[in-house]
C-alpha positions as CSV (number, residue, x, y, z in Angstrom):
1,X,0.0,0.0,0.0
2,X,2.7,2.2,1.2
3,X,4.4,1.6,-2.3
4,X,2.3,2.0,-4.1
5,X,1.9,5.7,-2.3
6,X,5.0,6.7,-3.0
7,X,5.0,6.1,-6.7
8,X,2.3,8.2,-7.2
9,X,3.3,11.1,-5.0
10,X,4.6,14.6,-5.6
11,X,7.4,16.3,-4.5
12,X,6.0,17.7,-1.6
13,X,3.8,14.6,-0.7
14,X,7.8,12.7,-1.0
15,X,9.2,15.5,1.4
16,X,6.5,14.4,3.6
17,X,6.9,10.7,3.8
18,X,10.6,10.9,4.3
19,X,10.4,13.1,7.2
20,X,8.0,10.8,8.8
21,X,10.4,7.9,7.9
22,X,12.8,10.0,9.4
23,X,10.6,10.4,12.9
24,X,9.9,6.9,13.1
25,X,13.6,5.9,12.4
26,X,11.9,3.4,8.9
27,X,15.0,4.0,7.2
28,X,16.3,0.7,8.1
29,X,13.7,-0.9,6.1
30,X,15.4,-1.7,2.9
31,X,12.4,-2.1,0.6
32,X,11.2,1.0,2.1
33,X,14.8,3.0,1.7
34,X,14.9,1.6,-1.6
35,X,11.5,2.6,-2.9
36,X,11.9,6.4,-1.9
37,X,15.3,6.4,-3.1
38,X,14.0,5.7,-6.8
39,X,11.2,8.1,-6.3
40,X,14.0,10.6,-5.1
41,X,16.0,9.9,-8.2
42,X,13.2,10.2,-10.4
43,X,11.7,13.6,-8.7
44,X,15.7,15.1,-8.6
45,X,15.0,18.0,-11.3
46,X,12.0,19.1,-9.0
47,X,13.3,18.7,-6.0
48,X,16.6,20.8,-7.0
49,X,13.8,23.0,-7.2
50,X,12.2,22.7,-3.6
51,X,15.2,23.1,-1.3
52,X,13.5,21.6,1.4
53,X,12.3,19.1,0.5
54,X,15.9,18.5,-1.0
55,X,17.8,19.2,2.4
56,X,14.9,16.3,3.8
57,X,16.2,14.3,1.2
58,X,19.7,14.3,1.6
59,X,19.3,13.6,5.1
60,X,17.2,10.5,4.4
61,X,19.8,9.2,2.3
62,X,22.1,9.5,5.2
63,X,20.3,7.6,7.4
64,X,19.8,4.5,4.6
65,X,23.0,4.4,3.6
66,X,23.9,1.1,5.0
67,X,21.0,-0.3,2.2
68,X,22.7,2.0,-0.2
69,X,22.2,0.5,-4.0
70,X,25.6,1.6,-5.8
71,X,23.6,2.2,-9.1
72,X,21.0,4.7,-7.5
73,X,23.8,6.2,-5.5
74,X,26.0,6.7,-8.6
75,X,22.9,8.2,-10.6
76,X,22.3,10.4,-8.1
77,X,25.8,11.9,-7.7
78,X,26.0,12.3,-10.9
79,X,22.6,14.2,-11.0
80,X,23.8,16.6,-7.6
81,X,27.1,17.2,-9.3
82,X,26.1,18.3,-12.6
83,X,23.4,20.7,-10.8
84,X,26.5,22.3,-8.9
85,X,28.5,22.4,-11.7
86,X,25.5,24.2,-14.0
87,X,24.9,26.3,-11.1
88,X,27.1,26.4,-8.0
89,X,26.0,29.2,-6.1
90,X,22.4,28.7,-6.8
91,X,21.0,26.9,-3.5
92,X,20.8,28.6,-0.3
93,X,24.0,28.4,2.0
94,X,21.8,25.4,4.0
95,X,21.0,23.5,1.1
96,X,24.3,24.2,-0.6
97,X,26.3,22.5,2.7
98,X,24.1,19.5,2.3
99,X,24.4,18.7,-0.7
100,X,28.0,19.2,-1.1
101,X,28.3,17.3,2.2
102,X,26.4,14.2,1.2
103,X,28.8,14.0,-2.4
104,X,32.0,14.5,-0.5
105,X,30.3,10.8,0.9
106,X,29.7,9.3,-2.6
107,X,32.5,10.7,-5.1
108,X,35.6,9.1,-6.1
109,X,38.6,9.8,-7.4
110,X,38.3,12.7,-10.3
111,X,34.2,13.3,-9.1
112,X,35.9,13.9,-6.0
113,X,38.8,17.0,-7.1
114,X,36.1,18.4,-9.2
115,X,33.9,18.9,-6.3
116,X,36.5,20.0,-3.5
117,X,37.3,22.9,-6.5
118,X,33.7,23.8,-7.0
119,X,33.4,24.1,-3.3
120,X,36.9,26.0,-2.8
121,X,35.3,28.4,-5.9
122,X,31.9,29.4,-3.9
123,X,33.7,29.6,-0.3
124,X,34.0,33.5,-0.6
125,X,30.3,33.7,-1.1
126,X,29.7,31.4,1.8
127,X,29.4,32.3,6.1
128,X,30.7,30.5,8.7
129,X,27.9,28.0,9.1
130,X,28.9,26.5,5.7
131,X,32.3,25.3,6.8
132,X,30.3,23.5,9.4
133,X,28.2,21.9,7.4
134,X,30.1,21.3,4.7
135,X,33.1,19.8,6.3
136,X,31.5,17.7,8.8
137,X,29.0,16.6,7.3
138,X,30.5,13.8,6.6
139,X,33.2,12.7,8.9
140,X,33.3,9.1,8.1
141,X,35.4,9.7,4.4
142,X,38.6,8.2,4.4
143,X,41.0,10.7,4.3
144,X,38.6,13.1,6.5
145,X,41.3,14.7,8.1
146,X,43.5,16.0,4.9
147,X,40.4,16.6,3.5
148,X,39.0,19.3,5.7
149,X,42.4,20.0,6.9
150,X,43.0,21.9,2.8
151,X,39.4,23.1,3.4
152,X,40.0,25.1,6.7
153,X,43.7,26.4,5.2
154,X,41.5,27.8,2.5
155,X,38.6,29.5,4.6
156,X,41.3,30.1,7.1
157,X,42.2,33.1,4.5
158,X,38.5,34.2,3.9
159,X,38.3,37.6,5.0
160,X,34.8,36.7,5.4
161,X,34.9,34.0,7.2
162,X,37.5,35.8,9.8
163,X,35.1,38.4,10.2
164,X,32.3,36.3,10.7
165,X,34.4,34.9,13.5
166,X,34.5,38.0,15.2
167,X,30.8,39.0,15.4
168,X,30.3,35.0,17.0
169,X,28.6,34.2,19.9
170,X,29.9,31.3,22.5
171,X,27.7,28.6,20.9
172,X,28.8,29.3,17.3
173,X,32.3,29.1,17.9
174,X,32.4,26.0,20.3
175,X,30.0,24.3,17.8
176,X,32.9,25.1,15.3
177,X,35.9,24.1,17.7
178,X,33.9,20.7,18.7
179,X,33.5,19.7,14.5
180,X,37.2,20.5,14.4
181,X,38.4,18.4,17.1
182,X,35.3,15.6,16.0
183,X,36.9,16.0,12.6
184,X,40.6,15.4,14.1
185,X,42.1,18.6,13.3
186,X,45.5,18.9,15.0
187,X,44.9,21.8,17.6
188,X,47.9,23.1,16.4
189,X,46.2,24.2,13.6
190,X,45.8,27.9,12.9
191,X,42.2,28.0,12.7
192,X,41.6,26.1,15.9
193,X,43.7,28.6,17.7
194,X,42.0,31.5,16.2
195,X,38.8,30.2,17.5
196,X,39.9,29.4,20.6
197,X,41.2,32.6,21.3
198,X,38.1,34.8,20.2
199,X,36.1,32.2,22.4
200,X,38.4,33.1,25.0
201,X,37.9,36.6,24.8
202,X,34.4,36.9,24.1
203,X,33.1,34.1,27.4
204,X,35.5,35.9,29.4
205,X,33.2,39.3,29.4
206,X,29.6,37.5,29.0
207,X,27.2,37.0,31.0
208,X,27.1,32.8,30.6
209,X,24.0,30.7,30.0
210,X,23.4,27.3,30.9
211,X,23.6,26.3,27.2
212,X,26.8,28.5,26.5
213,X,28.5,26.9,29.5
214,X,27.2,23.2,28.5
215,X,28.8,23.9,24.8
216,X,32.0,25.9,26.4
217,X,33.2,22.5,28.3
218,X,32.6,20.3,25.6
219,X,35.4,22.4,24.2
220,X,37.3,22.9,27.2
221,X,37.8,18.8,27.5
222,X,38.6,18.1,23.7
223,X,41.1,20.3,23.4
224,X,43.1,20.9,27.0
225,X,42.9,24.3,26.8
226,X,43.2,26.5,29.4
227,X,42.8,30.5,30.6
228,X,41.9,31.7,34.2
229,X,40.2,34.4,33.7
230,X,37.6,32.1,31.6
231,X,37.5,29.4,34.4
232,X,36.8,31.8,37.0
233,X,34.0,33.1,34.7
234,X,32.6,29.8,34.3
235,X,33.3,29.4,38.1
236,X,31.8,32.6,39.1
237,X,28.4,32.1,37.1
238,X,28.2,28.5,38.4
239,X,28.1,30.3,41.8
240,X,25.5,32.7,41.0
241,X,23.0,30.1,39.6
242,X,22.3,29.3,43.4
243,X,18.8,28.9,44.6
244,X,18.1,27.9,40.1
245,X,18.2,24.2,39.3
246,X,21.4,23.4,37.3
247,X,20.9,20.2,35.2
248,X,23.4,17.7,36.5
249,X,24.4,16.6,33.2
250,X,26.0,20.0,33.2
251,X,28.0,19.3,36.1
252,X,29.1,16.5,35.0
253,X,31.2,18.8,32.1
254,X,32.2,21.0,34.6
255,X,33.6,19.1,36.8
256,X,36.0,17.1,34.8
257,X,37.0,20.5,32.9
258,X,38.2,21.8,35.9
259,X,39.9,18.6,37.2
260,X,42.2,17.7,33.9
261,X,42.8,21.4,32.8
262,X,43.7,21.6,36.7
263,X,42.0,24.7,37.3
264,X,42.6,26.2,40.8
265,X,38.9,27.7,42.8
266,X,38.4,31.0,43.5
267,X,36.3,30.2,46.0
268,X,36.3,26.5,46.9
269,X,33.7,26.6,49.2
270,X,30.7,28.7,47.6
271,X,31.6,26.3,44.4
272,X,31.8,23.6,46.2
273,X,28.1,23.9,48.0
274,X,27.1,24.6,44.4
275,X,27.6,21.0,43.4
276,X,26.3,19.4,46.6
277,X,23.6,20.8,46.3
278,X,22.9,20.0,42.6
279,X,24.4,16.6,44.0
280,X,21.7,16.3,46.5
281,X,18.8,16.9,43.9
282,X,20.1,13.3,42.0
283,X,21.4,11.5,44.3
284,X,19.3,8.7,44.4
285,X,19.7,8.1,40.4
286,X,23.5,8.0,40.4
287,X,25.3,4.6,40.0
288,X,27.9,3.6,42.3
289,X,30.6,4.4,39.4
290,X,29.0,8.2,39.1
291,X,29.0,8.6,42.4
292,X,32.7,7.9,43.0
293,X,33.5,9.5,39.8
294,X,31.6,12.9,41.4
295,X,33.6,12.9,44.6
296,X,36.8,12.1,42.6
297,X,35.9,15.5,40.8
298,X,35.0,17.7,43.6
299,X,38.2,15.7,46.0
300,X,40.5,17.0,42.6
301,X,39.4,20.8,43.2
302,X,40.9,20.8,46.9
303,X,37.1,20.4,47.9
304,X,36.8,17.6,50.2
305,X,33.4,16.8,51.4
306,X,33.6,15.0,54.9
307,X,30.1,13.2,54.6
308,X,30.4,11.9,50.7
309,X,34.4,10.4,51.7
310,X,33.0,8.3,54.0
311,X,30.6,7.1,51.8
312,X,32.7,6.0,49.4
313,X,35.2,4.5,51.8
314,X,32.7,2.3,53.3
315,X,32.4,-1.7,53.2
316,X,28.8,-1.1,51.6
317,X,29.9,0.9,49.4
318,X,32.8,-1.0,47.9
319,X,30.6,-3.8,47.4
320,X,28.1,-2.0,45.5
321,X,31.4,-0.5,43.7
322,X,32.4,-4.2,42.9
323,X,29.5,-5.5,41.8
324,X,29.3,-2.3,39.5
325,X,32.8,-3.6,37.6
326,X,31.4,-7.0,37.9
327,X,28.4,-6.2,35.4
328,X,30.0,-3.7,33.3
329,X,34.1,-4.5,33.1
330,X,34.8,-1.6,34.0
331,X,37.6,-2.6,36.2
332,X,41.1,-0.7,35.1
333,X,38.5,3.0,35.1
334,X,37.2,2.2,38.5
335,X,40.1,1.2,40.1
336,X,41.9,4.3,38.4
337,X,39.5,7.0,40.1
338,X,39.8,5.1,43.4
339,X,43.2,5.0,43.7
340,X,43.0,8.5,42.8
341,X,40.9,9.4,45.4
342,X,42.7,7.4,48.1
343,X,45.7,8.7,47.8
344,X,44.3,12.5,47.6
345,X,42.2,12.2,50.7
346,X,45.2,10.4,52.4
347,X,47.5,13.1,51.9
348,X,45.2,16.0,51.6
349,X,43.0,14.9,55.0
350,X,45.0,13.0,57.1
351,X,42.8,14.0,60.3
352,X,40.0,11.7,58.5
353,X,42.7,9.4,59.4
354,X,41.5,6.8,56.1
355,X,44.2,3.9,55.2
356,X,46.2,3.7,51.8
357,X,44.5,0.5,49.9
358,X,46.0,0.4,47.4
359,X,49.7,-0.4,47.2
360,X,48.8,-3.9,45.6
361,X,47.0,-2.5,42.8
362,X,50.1,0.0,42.1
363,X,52.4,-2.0,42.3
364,X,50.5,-4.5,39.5
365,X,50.0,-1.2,36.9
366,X,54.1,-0.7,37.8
367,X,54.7,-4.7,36.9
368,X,53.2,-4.1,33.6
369,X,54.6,-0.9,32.4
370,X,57.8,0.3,31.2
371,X,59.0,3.3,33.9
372,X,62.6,2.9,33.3
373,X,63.3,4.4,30.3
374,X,63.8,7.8,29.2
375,X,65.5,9.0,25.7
376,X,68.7,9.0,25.5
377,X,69.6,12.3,24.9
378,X,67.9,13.3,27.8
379,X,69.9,10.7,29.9
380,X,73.4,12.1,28.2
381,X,72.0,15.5,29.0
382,X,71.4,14.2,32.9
383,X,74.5,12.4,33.7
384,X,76.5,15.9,32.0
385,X,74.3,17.7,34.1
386,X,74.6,15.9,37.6
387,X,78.0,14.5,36.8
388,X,77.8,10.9,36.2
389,X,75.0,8.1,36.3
390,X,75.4,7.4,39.9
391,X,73.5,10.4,40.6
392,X,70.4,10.0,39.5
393,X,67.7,6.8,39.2
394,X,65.1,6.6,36.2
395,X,61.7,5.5,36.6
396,X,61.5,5.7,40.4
397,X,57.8,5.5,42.7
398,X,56.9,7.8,45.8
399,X,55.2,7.2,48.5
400,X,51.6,6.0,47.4
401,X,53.2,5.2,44.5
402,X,53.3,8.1,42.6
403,X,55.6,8.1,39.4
404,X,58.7,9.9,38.7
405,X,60.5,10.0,35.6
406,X,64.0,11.2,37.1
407,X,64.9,11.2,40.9
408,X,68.4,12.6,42.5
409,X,69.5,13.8,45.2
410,X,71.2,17.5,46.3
411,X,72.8,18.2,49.8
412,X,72.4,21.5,51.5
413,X,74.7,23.4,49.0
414,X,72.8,21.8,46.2
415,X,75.7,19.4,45.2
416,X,74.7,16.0,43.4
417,X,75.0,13.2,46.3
418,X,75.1,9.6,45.1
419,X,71.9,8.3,45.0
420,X,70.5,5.3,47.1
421,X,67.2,3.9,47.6
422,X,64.7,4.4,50.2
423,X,64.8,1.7,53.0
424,X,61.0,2.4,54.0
425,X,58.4,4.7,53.3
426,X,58.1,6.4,56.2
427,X,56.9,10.4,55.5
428,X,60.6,11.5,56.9
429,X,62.2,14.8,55.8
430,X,62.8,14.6,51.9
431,X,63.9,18.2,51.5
432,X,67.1,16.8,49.5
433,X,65.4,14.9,47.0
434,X,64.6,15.9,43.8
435,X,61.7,14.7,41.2
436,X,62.6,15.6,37.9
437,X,58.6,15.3,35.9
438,X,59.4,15.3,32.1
439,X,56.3,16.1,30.6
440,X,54.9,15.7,27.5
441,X,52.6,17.5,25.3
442,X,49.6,16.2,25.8
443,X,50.5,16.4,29.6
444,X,50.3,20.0,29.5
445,X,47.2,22.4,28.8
446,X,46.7,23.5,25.3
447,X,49.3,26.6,24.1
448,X,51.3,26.4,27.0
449,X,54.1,24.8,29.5
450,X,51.1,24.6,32.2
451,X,51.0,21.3,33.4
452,X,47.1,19.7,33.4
453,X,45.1,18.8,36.2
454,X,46.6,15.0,37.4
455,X,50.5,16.4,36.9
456,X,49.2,19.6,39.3
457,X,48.1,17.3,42.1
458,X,51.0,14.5,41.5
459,X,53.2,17.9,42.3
460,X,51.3,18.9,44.9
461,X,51.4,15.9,46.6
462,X,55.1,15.3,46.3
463,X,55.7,18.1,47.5
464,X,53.6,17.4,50.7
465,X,56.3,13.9,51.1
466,X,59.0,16.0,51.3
467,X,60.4,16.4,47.5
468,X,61.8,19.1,45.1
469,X,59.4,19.1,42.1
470,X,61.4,20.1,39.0
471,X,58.7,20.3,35.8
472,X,60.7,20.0,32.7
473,X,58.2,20.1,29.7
474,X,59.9,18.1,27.0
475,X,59.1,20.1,24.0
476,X,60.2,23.1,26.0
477,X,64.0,21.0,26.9
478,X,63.9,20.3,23.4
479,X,63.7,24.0,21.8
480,X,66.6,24.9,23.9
481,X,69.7,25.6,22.5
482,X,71.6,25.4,25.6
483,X,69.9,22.1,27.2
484,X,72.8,21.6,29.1
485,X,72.4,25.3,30.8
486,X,68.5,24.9,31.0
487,X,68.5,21.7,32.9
488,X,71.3,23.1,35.3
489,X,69.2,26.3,36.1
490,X,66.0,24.0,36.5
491,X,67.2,21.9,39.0
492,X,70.1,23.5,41.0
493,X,67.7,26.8,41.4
């Protein structure tokens, strides 16, 4: 019956069937996707006349693509293609985007060059919002990332485009960053950092809404980066929303922004009565993962909620924590965030007077990784440095096991002294010893030398056992020309 409806239809009865496919998710039957597909292909000169009901289309064939017929698809690339190549510029910017998007899918070799230079031709005629659509439309192609990577160089130098940039609201440009970093464009690349930077400029004077701070996040995690006065923005209007209902979802962006980009509170406890309280509202819908994951967030952000540690350090708790891992396999992330958390509240609150658990678990993750190597220009570098191998160890553990890529020891005049191992790990004056962190890139916060959030507290808490924490970013050691020099002023300083 259907069928036989959609033979006889119109272009604007068609439009109207595939939307309702579309609601009712019927793409994924294939006589169905198959049957409107042909009646697409036969209605294409009309509806290259009806952008909607083109736009509809396009985004129907999307869906069916995994009952794609290769002789319909072909027939109607050809059809889309020769309508941009009669007339480029003739669909609206929306329509345009789609349409290109959905052939950057379907054409091959040659199809495929003529295309990317018909849509390089009409980019100076085209806003912002057709490099999203365009370019991420369709982020499954093969080489997705060389091929938006030569479209972004291009708009890149749109004087357009920049300008459009500039007159952007928050939403517009994180939508842009998060297709980028979807898309994976190196966030090294120029137009990732001119986003970033007028997104930086322009959240740091709004006024922030829940949506701009939910989108703002998003881009905040992807890409590492990291400004305080837009933190403490984001901070300061989290604050203010007291008394309003903040959707937890929300906080659970936040959080882990602030934790890995290791941002430090302004105020730790009006924030921190923020979150219990949007904490209190959901309580009784959180899993035994989210919940530890929540206090691992706050416990990260020096905000150490008496009531909620004990919770999670309780047999009860730990049960329903293991039965959690049981039916999901989440073992290695659990145990991750736990040991996190134990050792932070250990160090961090020793009057709650909690044991360390953990030291078998550690010590099977230090078993099956490879801590005790480090390049060897960086070990020629050291033993010039310090004077010989015996002074320093590679690949050594703290107390609470704690990593450290280089360790050595300085006496009281800051001279190398031969280095031994610890006999116990009693918390006895370290002041002499020296952790030398050699961090790399993805260790550090987008655009800078600032170490993220974990590396923060690993210093932190080092430094509470008694060590010298000497951060030596390794891209930073390697653009030196005196590494030698560097290295000496580092450590002996």
């Amino acid at each position: 019956m259907l069928m036989s409806h959609i033979r006889d239809v119109d272009v604007f009865g068609l439009g109207c069937i595939i939307h309702a496919f579309l609601v009712e998710n019927a793409v994924h039957n294939a006589m169905l996707a198959r049957a409107v597909k042909n009646k697409i292909l036969q209605q294409m000169p009309l509806l290259l006349e009806n952008e909607d009901a083109l736009v509809c289309a396009i985004h129907y064939l999307d869906r069916a693509q995994l009952y794609a017929c290769d002789d319909i698809e072909k027939k109607l690339a050809k059809t889309l293609t020769g309508s941009l190549e009669t007339n480029p510029i003739g669909y609206r910017v929306r329509s345009l985007s789609v349409v290109a998007g959905y052939l950057l899918h379907t054409c091959k070799g040659g199809n495929l060059d003529m295309l990317l230079a018909k849509i390089h031709a009409i980019l100076p005629q085209c806003d912002r919002t057709f490099l999203r659509n365009i370019i991420f439309s369709r982020t499954s192609v093969g080489d997705s990332s060389l091929l938006v990577g030569s479209l972004c160089d291009r708009i890149l130098h749109e004087p357009k485009y920049r300008q459009s940039i500039l007159e952007s609201s928050v939403s517009h440009l994180s939508l842009d960053l998060n297709a980028l970093h979807h898309c994976g464009i190196s966030m090294e690349h120029p137009l990732n950092t001119l986003l970033l930077e007028q997104l930086a400029s322009i959240a740091i004077k709004k006024t922030l809404t829940i949506q701009d701070l939910h989108v703002l996040t998003k881009v905040l995690l992807g890409s590492g980066y990291y400004h305080p006065h837009l933190y403490t923005n984001m901070e300061n209007r989290v604050i203010c929303m007291t008394g309003k209902r903040i959707p937890w979802l929300l906080l659970e962006l936040i959080l882990p922004a602030f934790r890995k980009n290791g941002h430090i509170l302004a105020d730790v406890q009006q924030f921190g009565a923020m979150c219990l309280a949007v904490f209190d509202q959901c309580k009784e819908e959180l899993s035994a993962k989210e919940l530890l994951e929540f206090v691992w967030d706050i416990c990260s952000l020096e905000c150490y909620p008496t009531e909620l540690i004990h919770r999670v350090f309780n047999r009860d708790f730990m049960f329903q924590l293991d039965q959690y891992v049981q039916e999901t396999g989440e073992q290695e992330h659990v145990h991750k965030i736990f040991t996190q958390l134990n050792r932070a509240v250990v160090l961090d609150c020793p009057e709650l007077n909690l044991p360390w658990m953990q030291e078998k678990y550690c010590k099977e993750v230090q078993e099956q990784r490879d801590y005790k190597t480090i390049k060897k220009e960086y070990h020629h570098l050291l033993v010039e440095v310090l004077g010989g191998p015996q002074y320093f160890q590679v690949g050594t553990f703290s107390p609470y096991s704690y990593s450290i890529n280089v360790e050595c020891l300085l006496d009281k005049d800051k001279r190398p002294v031969e280095w031994y191992e610890r006999s116990d790990d009693s918390p006895r004056d370290r002041s002499d010893r020296v952790a030398i962190l050699l961090l790399k890139k993805h260790e550090m916060c987008y655009g800078s030398y600032r170490p993220k959030g974990f590396h923060r507290t690993r210093q932190r808490h080092l430094e509470i056992l008694g060590y010298k924490v000497v951060n030596i970013p390794r891209s930073e050691l390697d653009s030196q020309p005196g590494k030698v020099e560097y290295l000496r002023k580092k450590i002996f300083i």
